[in-house]
C-alpha positions in Angstrom: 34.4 -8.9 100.8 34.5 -11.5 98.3 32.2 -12.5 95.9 31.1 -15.0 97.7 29.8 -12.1 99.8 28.4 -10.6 96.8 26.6 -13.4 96.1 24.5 -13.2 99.0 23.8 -10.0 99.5 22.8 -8.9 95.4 19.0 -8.4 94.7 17.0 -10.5 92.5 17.5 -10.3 89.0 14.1 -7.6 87.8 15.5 -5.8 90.4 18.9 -5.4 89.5 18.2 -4.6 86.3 16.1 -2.0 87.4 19.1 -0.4 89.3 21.3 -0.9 86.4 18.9 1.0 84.4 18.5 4.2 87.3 22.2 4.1 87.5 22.8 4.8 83.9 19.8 7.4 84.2 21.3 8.9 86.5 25.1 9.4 84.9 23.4 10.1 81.7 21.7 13.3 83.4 24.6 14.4 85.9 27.6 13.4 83.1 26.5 14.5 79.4 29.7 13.6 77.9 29.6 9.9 77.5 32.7 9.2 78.0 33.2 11.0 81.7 30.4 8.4 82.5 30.9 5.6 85.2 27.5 3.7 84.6 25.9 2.9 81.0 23.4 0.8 80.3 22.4 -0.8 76.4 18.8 -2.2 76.3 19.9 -3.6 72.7 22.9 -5.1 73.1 22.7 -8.2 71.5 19.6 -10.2 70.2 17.4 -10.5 73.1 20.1 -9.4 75.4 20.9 -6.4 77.6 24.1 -4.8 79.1 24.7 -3.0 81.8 28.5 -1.6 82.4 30.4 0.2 84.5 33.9 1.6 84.4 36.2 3.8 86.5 38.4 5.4 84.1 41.1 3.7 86.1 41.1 0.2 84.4 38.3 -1.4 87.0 34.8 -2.0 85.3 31.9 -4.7 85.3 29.8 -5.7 82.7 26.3 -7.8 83.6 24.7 -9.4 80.8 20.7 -9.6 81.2 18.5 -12.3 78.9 15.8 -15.0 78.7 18.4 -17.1 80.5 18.8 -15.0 83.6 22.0 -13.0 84.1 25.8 -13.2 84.6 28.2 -10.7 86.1 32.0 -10.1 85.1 34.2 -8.4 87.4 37.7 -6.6 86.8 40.0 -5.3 89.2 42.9 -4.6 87.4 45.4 -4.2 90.6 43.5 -7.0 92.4 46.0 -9.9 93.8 43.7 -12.2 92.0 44.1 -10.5 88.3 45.0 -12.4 84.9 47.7 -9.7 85.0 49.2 -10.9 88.0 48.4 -14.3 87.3 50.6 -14.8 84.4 47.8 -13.8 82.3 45.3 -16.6 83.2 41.9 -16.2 85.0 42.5 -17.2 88.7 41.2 -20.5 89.1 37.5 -21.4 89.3 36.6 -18.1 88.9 35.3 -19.2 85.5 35.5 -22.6 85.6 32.0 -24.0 86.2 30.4 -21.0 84.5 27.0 -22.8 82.7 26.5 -23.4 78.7 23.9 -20.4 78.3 26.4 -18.0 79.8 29.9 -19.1 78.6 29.9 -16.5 75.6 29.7 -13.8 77.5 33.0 -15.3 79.5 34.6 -15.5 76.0 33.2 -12.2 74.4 35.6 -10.3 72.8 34.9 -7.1 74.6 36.1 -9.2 77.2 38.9 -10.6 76.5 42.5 -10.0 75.8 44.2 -9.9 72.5 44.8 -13.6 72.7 41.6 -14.7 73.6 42.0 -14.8 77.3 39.1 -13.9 79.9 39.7 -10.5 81.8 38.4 -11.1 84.7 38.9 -11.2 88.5 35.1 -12.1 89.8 32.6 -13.6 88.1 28.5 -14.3 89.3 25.8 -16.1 87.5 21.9 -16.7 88.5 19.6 -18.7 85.7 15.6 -17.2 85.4 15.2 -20.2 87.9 17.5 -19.8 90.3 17.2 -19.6 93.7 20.3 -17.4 94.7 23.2 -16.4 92.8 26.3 -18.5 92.2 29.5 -18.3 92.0 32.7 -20.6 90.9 34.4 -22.6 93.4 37.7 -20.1 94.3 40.5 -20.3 96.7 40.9 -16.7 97.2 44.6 -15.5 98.5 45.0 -14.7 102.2 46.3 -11.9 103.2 43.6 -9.8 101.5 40.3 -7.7 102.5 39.3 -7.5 98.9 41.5 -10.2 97.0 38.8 -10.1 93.7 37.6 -6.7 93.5 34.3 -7.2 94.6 33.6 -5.1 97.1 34.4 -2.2 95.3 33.8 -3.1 92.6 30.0 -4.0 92.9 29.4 -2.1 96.2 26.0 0.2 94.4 24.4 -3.1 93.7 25.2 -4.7 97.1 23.6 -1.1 98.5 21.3 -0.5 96.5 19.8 2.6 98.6 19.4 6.2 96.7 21.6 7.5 99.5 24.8 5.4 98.5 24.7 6.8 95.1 24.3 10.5 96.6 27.6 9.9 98.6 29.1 8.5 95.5 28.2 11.0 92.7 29.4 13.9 95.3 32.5 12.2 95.6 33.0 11.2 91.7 31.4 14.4 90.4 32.3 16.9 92.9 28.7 18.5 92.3 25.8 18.1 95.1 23.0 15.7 94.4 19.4 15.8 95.2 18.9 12.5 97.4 14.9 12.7 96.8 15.5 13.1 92.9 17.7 10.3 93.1 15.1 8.5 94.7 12.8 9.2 92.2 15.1 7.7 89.6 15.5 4.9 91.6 11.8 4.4 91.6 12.4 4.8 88.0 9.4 7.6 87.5 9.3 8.9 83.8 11.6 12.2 83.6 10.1 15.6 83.5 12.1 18.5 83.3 11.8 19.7 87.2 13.1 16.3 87.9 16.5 16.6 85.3 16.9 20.6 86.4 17.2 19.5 90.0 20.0 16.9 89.1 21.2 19.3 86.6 20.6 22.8 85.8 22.2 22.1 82.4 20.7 19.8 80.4 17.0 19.1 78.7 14.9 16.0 78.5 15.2 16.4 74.8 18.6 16.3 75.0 18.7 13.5 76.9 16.5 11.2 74.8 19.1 9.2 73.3 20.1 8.3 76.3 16.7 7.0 77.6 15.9 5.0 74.5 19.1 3.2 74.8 18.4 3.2 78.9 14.9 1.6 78.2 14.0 4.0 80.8 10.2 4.5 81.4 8.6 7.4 79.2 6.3 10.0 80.5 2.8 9.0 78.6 
């Protein structure tokens, strides 16, 4: 999978976001510590803009930038044949290339980039509020490879975006089992009671989990 792959098989953007936002729910309530997390979500990012991140601990992470625009999507596979650290420390080419005006500051956001200004990146997806589909630079991936940019691990809960693919990856990534119809729920994004949090996890409150669902944007009971 490439993602040119990725591109066709992503939701629309409401419903991405969405995801994004039950993802980070969802690590917020089976990972407390913020820092063991693998999915995070910042409904104040910037002005008018939202992030939603994810990162393996293992150098590999994504970052999708949500605004009045639309949304773009940045990649990293750190190992990948096609990374700036394989590619004497340049993006691979076109994988940034054609990116449009309202999105190119999130291609050179610091966050993002190396300590000489370089893009970190190995895929890279862009779809404007009127968009049809998502796009894509034009890329000459390397043979040889199933998975030359990362992007079919990389984004592979957004490309499934079913409640049971996040079951079978939280029991792998937490090693704790997960409730598949309170994951559902959360994917539903239903306001959290505390029967819903003590099925994911015996060991935390809704209270102490409000932080994390202002900074979510995650619905409210009323």
């Amino acid at each position: 999978m490439t993602v040119a792959d990725v591109a066709r098989r992503l939701p629309r953007i409401a419903a991405l976001r969405d995801l994004c936002r039950a993802l980070a729910m969802l690590d917020a309530i089976l990972s407390p510590e913020w820092e063991s997390r693998y999915h995070s979500f910042d409904a104040a990012w910037g002005e008018g803009e939202e992030l939603a991140s994810m990162r393996n601990g293992s150098g590999d992470e994504y970052a999708i930038l949500f605004s009045a625009h639309g949304a773009c999507i940045r990649g990293l596979d750190h190992e990948a044949p096609m990374s700036p650290y394989a590619n004497d420390g340049e993006p691979w080419p076109g994988v940034v290339d054609a990116v449009p005006e309202v999105f190119r500051h999130f291609v050179e956001e610091p966050a993002f980039t190396d300590e000489e200004g370089v893009p970190v990146v190995t895929a890279f997806l862009w779809r404007g509020s009127g968009d049809e589909r998502w796009q894509h630079g034009e890329v000459a991936f390397p043979s040889g490879y199933d998975d030359p940019d990362g992007a079919g691990h990389l984004f592979r809960l957004l490309v499934d975006p079913s409640p049971v693919a996040f079951q079978r990856f939280a029991e792998d990534y937490y090693e704790v089992p997960v409730d598949l119809a309170r994951v559902s729920e959360v994917y539903a994004l239903r306001p959290l009671d505390q029967e819903l949090v003590s099925a994911l996890n015996a060991d935390i409150t809704v209270a102490e989990l409000e932080r994390d669902i202002r900074e979510i944007g995650y619905p409210r009971l009323r």
